[in-house]
Structure formats: C-alpha cells, structure tokens
N, C-alpha and C positions, 0 to 999 in steps of 0.2 A: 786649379786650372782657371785660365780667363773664360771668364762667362760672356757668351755670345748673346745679346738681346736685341730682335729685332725689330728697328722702328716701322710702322706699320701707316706712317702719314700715308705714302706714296699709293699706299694700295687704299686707302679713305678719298685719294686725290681723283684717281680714277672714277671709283663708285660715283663721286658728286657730279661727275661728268654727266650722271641721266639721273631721271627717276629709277629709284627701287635700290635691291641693298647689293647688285653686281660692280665689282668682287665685295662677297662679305668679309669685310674684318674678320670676326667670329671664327671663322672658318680658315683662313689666312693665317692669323696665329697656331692654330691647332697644326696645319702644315707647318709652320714656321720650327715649332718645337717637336711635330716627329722626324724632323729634319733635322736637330741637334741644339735647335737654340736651346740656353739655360732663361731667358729673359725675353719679354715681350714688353716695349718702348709705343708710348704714343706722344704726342706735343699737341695738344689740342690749344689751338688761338683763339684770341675773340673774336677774330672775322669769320670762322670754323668753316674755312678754306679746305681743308682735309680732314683728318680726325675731328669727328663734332664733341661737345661735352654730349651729348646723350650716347654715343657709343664706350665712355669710359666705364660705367655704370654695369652696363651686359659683359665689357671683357674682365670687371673684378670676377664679378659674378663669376664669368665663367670659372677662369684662372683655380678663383679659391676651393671652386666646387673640383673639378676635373682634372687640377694639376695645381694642387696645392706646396708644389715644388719648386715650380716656375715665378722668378718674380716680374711682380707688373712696378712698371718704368714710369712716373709719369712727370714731364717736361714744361713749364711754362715760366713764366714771368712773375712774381710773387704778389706784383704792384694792379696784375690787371684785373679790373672790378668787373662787377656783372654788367651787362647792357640788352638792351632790347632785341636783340636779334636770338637770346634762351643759350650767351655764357654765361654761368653762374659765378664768375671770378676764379682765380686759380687757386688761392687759401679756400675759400669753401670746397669747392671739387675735392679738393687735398681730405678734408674731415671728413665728407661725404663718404671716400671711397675707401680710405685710408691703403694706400698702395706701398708696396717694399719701400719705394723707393721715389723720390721726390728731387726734382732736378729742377735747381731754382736757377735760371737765363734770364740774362738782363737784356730782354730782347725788346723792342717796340711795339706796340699794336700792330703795326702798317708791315715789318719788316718781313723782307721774303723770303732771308732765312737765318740762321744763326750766325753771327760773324764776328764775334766776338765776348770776352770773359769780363764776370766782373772787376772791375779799377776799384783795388783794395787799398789805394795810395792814396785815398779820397774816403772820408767817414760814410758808411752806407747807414742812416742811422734807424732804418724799419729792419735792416736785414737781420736781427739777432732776432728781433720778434717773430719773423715770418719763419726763421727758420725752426724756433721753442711750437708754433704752431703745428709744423709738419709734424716734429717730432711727436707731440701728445698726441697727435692723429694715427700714430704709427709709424710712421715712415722716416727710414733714414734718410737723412741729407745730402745728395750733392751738391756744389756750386760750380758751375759751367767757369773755368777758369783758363786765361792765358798761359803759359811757363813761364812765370816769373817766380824765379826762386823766394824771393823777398814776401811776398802775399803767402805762400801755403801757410808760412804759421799765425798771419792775420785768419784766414778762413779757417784755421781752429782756435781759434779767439773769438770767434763768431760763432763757434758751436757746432760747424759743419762738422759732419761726420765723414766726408771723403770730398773728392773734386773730380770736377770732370773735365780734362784736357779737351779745349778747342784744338782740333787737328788741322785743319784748314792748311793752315801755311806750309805744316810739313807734308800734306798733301800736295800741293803746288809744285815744292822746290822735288819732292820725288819726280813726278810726274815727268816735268819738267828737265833734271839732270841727271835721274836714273839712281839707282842705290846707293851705287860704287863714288859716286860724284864727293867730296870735301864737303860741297855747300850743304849734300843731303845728310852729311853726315853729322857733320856740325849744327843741321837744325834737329835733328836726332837728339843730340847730345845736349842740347836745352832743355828738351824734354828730359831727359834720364837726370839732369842735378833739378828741375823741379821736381823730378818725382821722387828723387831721395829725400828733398828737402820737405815734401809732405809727409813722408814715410818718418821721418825724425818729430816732424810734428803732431805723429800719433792720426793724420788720415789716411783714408783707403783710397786708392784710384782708379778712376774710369775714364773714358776716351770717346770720342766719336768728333766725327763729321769728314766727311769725304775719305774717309779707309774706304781700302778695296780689295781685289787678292793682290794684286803688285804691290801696292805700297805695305800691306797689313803684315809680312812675314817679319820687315824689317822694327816694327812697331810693336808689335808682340813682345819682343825681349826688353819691354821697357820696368825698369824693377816697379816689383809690387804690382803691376796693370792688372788688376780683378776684374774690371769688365769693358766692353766694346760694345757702342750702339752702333750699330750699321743698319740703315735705309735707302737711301737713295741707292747706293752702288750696285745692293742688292737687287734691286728692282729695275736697273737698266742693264745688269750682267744676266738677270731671268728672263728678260725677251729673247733673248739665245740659248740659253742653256734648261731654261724652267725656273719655277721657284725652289723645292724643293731640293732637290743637286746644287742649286744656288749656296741655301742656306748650308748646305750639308758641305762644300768645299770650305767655307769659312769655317765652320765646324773643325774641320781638320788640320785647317792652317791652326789655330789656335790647340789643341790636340799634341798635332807634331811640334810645334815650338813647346808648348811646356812640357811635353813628355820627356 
C-alpha cells in the first residue's frame, strides 16, 4: 500500500510565529501517525523558516524510540552548507540523524518552496557523492524529479534508490480542469510513463507537493506510487475539519485505491 507521510513544515511554520514550542512537532507527529500516517516528512532550510535542524534530532529520537515503524522523511538540498544562524548543512544532518529516507531537492537557499526537479540533461557532478553519503548514513535515497521519462534511468545511474515526483503541475491543471478534463488526463499520463520508466529502471516512487483529497484519488493509481508526502494541503484542509480526520481521510483515500 502507498505510504502516507506527513510533512510537518507547516505546523513548525506556525510554532515560529511566537516563543515556546506551541504546536509542538513532537506531538503533531504522534497525532499524525495515530491518525494513519506510515511516514513523518520535515524539509528543514537554512533560513529554518519552519522546521529548524534542532527539531530533527528529538523527532529521530522519538520515531526510533516509540514507533520504530514509522519512517522519518528528511528533505533538503544536498549543496547547502552550515551557516551562522545553527544549520549544520544537509549532508551532515543526513549522518547525524541517519533517517529512512533522505530526499535530495535542488532547491535554493532563498526559495519559498519547492518548484522544481533535478535537470539530469545537464552532468550534476557532486550528486553521485552526496547521494554514496546519505546512503552510508542509512538512508535511502530519493531525488525530487520532474516526469521526464528519459532521466529516471539517469537517476539510477546516480545511485538513487527511488524519486520523488514534483506534483505541482498536475496539481494545477486538476484543480484547474477537473479529473474528467483530456488536459488532466494527459498530464496524468506523463506521470504514469515516468513512473513505469523508473520502475524499469529498478527505482521506487514517491510523490508530493500540492496533493490533496480531490486531486490525490486520481494520483494514487500511479503504478508503483510507494509513497505521498502531503503538508500543506493537509494543514489548510485541518483548520475545517481537524488534524486528525485530516490525516485519517488521506489515510483512506490511499487505502481504498489500493485495496
């Protein structure tokens, strides 16, 4: 079954609004997975705008102690080094904590959120290293990728051990055209020959960024799909409904699709 994992920025985004640790992480995960999630996601930046590097440390911790089941997600950029404000870089955090799972984004310092995959059409030539580093740390690899057929067997050439679909676009044109629509179907159907063409190239696949419960029923049937990070959605669909039943409805859309 797809594993539901939830990113936990949004509720880090929050707490940084005051002093002190309301909402705690901590405690947010623990709801998160007796709510159904298989997976708990952070992306801690070096501006530590929401998830800081000192909250990674306490949710291994927890994870490994309490629900050594659960795997922990961790999201960053491979290239970003330590700085003065107490990021340690994203390769050291990587060895420090050693996590499931390690999700390498080509993302900028500055950028406000993920919007795109690595361009394997272009030599990345740190990225075999950074990703042999995660790997000796523990953690399997994903690479935050476009649907571009032609790269998944680059990024097993690289040594990744699965990828993780930018959803973005096919969020848009759902949103936008509705399920039924050609256009939604056909950017669907991008998805489904990338993902066979990683499944040929011996990766595993995972998805996220702006799923939600409308677009995620259609998304779900994408072959091989192992996991879904969902954050945001989740956390503007729980100001109405709770977190909890939040996570617990995604839960079941994922559920009844692969049942």
């Amino acid at each position: 079954m797809t594993v539901l994992s939830v990113n936990l920025n949004k509720v880090a985004l929050l707490r940084n609004s005051r002093e002190g640790q309301r909402p705690s992480v901590i405690e947010f995960a623990r709801l998160a997975i007796a709510a159904g999630a298989g997976g708990i996601t952070v992306h801690p930046r070096p501006d530590q705008r929401h998830v800081r590097a000192s909250d990674v440390p306490a949710l291994a911790t927890m994870l490994k102690t309490e629900y050594p089941h659960i795997e922990f997600n961790i999201e960053g950029n491979p290239v970003a080094d330590a700085n003065a404000g107490g990021y340690p870089g994203f390769i050291p955090l990587i060895k420090a904590v050693g996590p499931a799972q390690a999700t390498l984004v080509p993302d900028s310092d500055d950028q406000l959120t993920s919007d795109h995959g690595w361009d394997l059409s272009v030599a990345q030539p740190q990225l075999r290293a950074h990703i042999e580093a995660c790997q000796k740390a523990g953690a399997r690899v994903s690479l935050f990728m476009d649907p571009v057929v032609e790269h998944m067997a680059i990024a097993a050439d690289y040594g990744a051990d699965r990828v993780e679909f930018y959803t973005g676009p096919y969020a848009e044109t759902f949103w936008q055209y509705g399920a039924a629509d050609q256009r939604t179907q056909d950017c669907y159907r991008q998805f489904a020959l990338a993902a066979e063409a990683a499944l040929h190239a011996g990766l595993g696949i995972n998805a996220g960024h702006d799923l939600d419960q409308q677009n995620l029923p259609l998304f779900a049937n994408l072959p091989g799909l192992a996991e879904v990070s969902i954050g945001h959605a989740i956390i503007c669909e729980a100001l109405i409904d709770g977190f909890s039943d939040t996570v617990a409805a995604y839960a079941k859309i994922l559920q009844s699709t692969n049942g």
